[in-house]
Residue, then its C-alpha position, 0 to 999 in steps of 0.5 A: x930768295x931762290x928764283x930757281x926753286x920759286x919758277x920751277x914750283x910756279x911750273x907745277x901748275x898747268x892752267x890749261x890742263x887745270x892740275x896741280x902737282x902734289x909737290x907743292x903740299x910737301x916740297x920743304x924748298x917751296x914751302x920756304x919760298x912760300x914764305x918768302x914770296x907770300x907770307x912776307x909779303x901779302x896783307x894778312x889779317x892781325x885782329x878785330x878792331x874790338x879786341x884792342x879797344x882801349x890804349x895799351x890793349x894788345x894781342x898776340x898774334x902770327x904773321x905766317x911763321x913771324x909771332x907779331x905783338x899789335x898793340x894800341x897807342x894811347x892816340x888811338x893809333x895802331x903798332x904791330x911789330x915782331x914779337x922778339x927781343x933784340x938783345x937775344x931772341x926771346x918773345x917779349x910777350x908770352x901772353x895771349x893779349x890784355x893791356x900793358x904801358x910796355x914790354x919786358x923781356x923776362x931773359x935780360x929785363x930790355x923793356x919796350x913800349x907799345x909802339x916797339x920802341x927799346x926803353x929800358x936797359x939794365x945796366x945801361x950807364x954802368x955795363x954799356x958805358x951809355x954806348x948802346x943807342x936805343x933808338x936803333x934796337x926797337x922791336x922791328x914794326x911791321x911795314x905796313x897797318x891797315x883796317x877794313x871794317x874793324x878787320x886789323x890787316x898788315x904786311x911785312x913789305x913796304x912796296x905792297x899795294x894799299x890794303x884797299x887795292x890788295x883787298x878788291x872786289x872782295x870787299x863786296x863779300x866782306x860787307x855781306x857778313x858785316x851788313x848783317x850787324x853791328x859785329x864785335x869779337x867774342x873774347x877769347x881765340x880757339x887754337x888748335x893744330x892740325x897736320x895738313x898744308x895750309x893750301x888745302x884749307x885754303x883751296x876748301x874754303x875758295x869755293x869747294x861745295x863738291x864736297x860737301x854733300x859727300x864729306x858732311x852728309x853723317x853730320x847733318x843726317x845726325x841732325x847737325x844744322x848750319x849756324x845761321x838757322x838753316x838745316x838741310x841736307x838737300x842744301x849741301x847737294x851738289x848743284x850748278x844753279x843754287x847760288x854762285x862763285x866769285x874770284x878776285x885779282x889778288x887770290x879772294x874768292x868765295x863760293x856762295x849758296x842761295x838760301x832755301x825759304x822752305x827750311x830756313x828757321x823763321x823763329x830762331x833768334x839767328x836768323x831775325x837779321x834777315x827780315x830786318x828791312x834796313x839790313x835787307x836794304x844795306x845787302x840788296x837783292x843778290x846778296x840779300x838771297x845768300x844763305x852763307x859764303x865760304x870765302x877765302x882771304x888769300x892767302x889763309x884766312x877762311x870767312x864764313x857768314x853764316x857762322x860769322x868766323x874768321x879762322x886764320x890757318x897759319x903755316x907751321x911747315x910743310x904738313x903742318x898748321x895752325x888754326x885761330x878761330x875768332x867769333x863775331x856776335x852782333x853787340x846789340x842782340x840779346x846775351x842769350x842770344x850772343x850765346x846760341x851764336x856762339x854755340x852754334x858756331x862752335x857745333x859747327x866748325x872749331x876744335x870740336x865742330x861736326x865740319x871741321x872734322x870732316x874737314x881735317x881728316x880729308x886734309x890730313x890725308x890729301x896732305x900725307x898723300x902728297x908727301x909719298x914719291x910715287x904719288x908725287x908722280x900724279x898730278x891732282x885734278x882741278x878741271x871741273x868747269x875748266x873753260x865754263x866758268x863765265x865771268x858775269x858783269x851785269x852790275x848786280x855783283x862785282x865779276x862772279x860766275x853763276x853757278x855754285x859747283x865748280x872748281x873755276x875758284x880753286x883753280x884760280x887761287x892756284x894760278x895766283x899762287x904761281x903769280x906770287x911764286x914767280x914775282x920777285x916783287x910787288x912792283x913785279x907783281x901788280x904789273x903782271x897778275x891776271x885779273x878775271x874776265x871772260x871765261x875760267 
């Protein structure tokens, strides 16, 4: 790791200010020890527990640039490890996921379990003279598996914090999608690629709802709704008081919208969980008002409850990422309804969604505007709320700010990404990042 690059692009976030310089969407150099610093070492989420039910069901999946195999044992017990023979490179497993007693890498025919462990040699006795010790030539596992509520999470450093502590406060958003349900995966995963840095999808799904109204407004003027029964252009209005925003110690957060009684589709199949009394007990009165959370699981997982998605957007390069989309459906509805899910979800953000669209184009050209030497030269600014932003503690809530529009979520994603780019461990790390109070 360069400590030179990482604190001088740790420096192109002014706080005070709230701007961010545009290098930091381009700089090859900083993106190489965005790598370094975040990728290899946050917890990032693998899979749904549903997708690796039985023993030896396996998908295959990237942690940041890393492809990685997770794998189910026959006790139950969960594996990840790199996805790359160590004899000469080779991906062991080129399929997208199923069931396999073990891995054999088409190039040389080295054969591995699904714990990672080297099983298999050719040649063995005759051409290695049974030299070769096979217990040291595994797949190299990944340090750390751990699940929240069926969310399948690793981290390739073994000195970060418990899955539980990195997780937080961000807990409490999470349980708002899963309260909702008894939620299970959609077989099959979209994947698709755009020609953005992952920062601004990540910075649009902490809590940008400024651009809503603006960038979404022909997808709902063509009658486009959202995917959880509620269908109004007045929602996507630019607004301080119609719902609020929340940040986390380790760079979670979401903004989230309060639902409009007055067009919310009572008849609709999608939207029978809200008068459930069970569930409007489990997610109690604040939560229980939300039409959906845009929530960002740092460093580059979007959440979305209203559509009931995860899509992880993976870093490719510099200007370059690629996005899986994976649906949850509640297991017990009807399949006809699993199926107004799905298409409704799929209307509204994936490779052919009316959102996304929108989204990727404005991504695209943030991201082709950062790369240009004199734009370089002109920070971006991030200092909506700059100051305004009270943190709120009255118990309803971990700490949240009360208003809806705001760039308070951005900003602070952006001081924990200097947090991690400065910090030459988690030891370092955990003793010196910020957690939020007072006021943003």
């Amino acid at each position: 790791m360069d400590n030179t690059i990482a604190n001088a692009a740790a420096g192109l976030v002014d706080l005070e200010r709230g701007t961010v310089n545009r290098k930091i969407f381009a700089d090859p150099d900083i993106y190489r020890e965005e790598i370094e610093r975040i990728f290899a070492r946050c917890w990032l989420y693998l899979a749904h527990d549903s997708q690796i039910p039985n023993a030896g069901d396996y998908v295959n999946v990237f942690m940041g640039e890393e492809p990685v195999l997770v794998c189910r044992d026959a006790d139950g017990s969960i594996y990840a490890f790199i996805n790359s023979c160590r004899h000469r490179g080779n991906k062991v497993c080129r399929a997208d996921g199923g069931n396999a007693k073990s891995f054999q890498c088409p190039y040389h025919g080295w054969t591995y379990s699904v714990r990672g462990d080297l099983i298999g040699v050719p040649g063995h006795a005759d051409l290695y003279s049974e030299e070769l010790d096979r217990s040291k030539w595994g797949l190299p596992r990944v340090a750390q598996v751990d699940s929240y509520r069926g969310m399948i999470f690793a981290t390739f450093d073994p000195e970060a914090p418990p899955l539980l502590e990195y997780l937080g406060d961000i807990r409490w958003g999470l349980d708002m999608l899963f309260e909702q349900g008894d939620l299970v995966a959609v077989p099959g995963i979209a994947r698709w690629s755009m020609n953005v840095n992952w920062k601004f999808a990540s910075d649009n799904a902490i809590g940008d709802m400024y651009h809503a109204f603006w960038s979404h407004r022909s997808a709902m003027l063509s009658g486009h709704g959202s995917a959880n029964g509620q269908a109004s252009l007045k929602s996507l209005q630019p607004s301080l008081n119609n719902g609020f925003t929340m940040v986390t110690k380790y760079g979670h957060g979401f903004n989230a919208n309060f639902i409009d009684e007055s067009t919310l589709d009572r008849a609709s199949p999608l939207t029978a969980w809200r008068f459930d009394p069970a569930v409007r007990a489990r997610l109690g009165s604040l939560r229980g008002r939300v039409n959906r959370a845009n929530m960002l699981i740092w460093p580059n997982l979007f959440v979305n409850t209203g559509s009931r998605e995860f899509m992880l957007r993976n870093p490719l390069g510099p200007a370059k990422m690629g996005i899986w989309k994976t649906i949850l459906v509640d297991k017990n509805a009807s399949p006809e309804t699993q199926r107004m899910a799905v298409r409704a979800s799929n209307r509204h953000f994936g490779p052919a969604g009316m959102f996304e669209q929108d989204d990727g184009e404005n991504w695209d050209q943030s991201t082709l505007a950062a790369q240009s030497v004199v734009s370089q030269r002109y920070d971006l600014n991030y200092a909506m709320a700059l100051g305004h932003g009270e943190v709120v503690e009255d118990g309803a809530s971990p700490p949240r700010i009360d208003t809806l529009t705001n760039e308070n979520a951005q900003l602070w994603m952006y001081r924990v990404w200097a947090e991690f780019m400065a910090a030459g461990s988690w030891p370092e790390l955990r003793a010196t990042i910020e957690q939020p109070r007072g006021t943003l």
